[in-house]
C-alpha positions as CSV (number, residue, x, y, z in Angstrom):
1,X,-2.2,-31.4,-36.4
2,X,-5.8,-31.6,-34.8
3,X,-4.4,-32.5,-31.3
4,X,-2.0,-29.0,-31.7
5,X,-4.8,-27.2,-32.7
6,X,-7.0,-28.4,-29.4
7,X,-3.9,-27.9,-27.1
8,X,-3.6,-24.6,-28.8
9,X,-7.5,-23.4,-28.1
10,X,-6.9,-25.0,-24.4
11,X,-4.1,-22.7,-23.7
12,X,-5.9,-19.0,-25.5
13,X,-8.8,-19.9,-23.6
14,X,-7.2,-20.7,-20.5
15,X,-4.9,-17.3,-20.8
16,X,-8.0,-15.4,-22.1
17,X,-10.4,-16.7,-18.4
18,X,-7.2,-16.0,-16.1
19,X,-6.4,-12.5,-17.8
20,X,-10.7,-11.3,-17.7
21,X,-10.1,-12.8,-14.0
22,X,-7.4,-10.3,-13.6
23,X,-9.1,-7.3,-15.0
24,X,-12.4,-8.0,-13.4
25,X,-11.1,-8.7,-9.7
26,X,-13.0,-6.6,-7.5
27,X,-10.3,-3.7,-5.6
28,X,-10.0,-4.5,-2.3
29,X,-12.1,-2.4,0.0
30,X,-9.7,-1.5,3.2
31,X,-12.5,0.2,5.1
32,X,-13.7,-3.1,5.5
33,X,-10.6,-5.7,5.3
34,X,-8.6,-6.1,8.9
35,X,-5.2,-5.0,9.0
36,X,-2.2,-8.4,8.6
37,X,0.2,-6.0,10.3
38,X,-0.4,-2.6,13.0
39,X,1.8,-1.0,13.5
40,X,1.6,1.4,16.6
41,X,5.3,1.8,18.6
42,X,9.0,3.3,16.9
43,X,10.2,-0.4,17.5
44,X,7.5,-1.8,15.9
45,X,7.5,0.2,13.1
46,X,12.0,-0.7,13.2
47,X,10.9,-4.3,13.4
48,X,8.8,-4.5,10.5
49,X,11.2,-2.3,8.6
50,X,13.8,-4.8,8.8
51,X,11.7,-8.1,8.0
52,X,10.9,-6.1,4.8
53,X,14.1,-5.5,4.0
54,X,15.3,-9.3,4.5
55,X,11.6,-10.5,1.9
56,X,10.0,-7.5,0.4
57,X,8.3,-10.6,-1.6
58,X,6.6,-11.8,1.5
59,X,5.0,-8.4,2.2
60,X,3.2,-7.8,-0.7
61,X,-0.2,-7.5,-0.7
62,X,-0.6,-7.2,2.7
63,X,-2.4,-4.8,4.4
64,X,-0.8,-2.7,6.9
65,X,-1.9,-0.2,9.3
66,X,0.7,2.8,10.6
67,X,0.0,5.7,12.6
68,X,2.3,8.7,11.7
69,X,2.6,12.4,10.8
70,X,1.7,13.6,7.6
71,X,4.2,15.8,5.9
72,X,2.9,16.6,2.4
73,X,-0.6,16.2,1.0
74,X,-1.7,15.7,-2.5
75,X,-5.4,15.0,-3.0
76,X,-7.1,14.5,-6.2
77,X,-10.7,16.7,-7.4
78,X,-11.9,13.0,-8.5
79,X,-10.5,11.4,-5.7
80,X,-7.1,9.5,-4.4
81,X,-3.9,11.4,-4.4
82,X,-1.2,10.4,-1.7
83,X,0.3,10.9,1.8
84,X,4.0,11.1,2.5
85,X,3.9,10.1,6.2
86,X,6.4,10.2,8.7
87,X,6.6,7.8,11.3
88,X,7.9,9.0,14.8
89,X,11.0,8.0,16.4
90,X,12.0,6.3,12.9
91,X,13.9,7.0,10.2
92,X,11.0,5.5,7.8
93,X,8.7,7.6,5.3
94,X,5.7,6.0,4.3
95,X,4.2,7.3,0.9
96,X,0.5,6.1,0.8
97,X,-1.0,6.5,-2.5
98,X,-4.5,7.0,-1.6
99,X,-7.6,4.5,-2.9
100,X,-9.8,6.1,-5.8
101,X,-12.8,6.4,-3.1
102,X,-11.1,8.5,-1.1
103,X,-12.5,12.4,-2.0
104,X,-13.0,15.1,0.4
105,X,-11.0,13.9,3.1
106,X,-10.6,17.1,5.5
107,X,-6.9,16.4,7.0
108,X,-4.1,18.7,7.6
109,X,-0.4,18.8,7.3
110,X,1.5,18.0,10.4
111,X,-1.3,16.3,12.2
112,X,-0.9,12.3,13.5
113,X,-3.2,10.5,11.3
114,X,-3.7,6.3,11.0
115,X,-3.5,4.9,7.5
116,X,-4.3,1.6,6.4
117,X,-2.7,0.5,3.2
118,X,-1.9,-2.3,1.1
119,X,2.2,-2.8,0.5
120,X,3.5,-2.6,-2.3
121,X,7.2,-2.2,-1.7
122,X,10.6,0.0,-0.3
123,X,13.6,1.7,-1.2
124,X,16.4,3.6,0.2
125,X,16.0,7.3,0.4
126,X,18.1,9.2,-1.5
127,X,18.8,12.2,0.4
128,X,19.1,10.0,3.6
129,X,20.9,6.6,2.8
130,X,19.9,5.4,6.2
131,X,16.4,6.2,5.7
132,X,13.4,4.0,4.1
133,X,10.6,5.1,1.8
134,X,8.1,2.3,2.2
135,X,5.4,2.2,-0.4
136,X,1.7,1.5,0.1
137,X,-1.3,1.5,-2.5
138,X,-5.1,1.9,-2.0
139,X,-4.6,3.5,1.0
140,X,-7.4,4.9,3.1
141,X,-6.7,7.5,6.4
142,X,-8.5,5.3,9.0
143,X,-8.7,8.1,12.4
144,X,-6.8,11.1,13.3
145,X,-4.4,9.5,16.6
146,X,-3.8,11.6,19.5
């Protein structure tokens, strides 16, 4: 009964570290953090479409950088919001929810803009089964592209 007890303290102790661990864990700051994948041609941007559709598990996490045109804008007073981004030449949509940081950001609709952002998955649209809608957190607008 005493050994159940310590085994049983072990584990709530060991969840408890890992789970303040979790909740602590600095957000990643992608002004600073270099880019796993950029992303700058159509066939690039085809390319990387169709390794994340073969392992979408692969991908996540990773921080990508695409250069597009923004279609809608949706910023928060407090900061974040999101993009939805097309990308040239493509049939993807990117939908880049904007990092927390990110306040006044002076952009405008139908401009080419580089985003960085961290994946965070894909699915088919459903207006346009052929199309992609390729999801992307913490996301920061990095330059406007000519």
């Amino acid at each position: 009964m005493k050994k159940m007890a310590i085994i049983l303290a072990i584990l709530a102790f060991t969840g408890l570290s890992v789970g303040l661990y979790l909740y602590f864990k600095p957000v990643k700051n992608l002004t600073k953090e270099k880019a796993d994948y950029a992303i700058a041609t159509a066939a690039e941007a085809e390319e990387i479409a169709q390794a994340l559709l073969q392992n979408q598990a692969f991908y996540y996490g990773k921080i990508f950088e695409w250069t597009g045109r923004i279609l809608e804008i949706s910023l928060d007073e407090n900061g974040g919001g999101y993009l939805l981004i097309e990308i040239p030449d493509t049939k993807l949509l990117i939908n880049a929810q904007l990092d927390f940081r990110v306040k006044n950001l002076n952009i405008q609709s139908g401009e080419v803009y580089t985003i960085r952002g961290e994946f965070t998955g894909l699915e088919e649209d459903l207006i346009d089964p052929n199309a992609l809608i390729i999801y992307f957190k913490q996301s920061i607008v990095i330059q406007p592209s000519i």
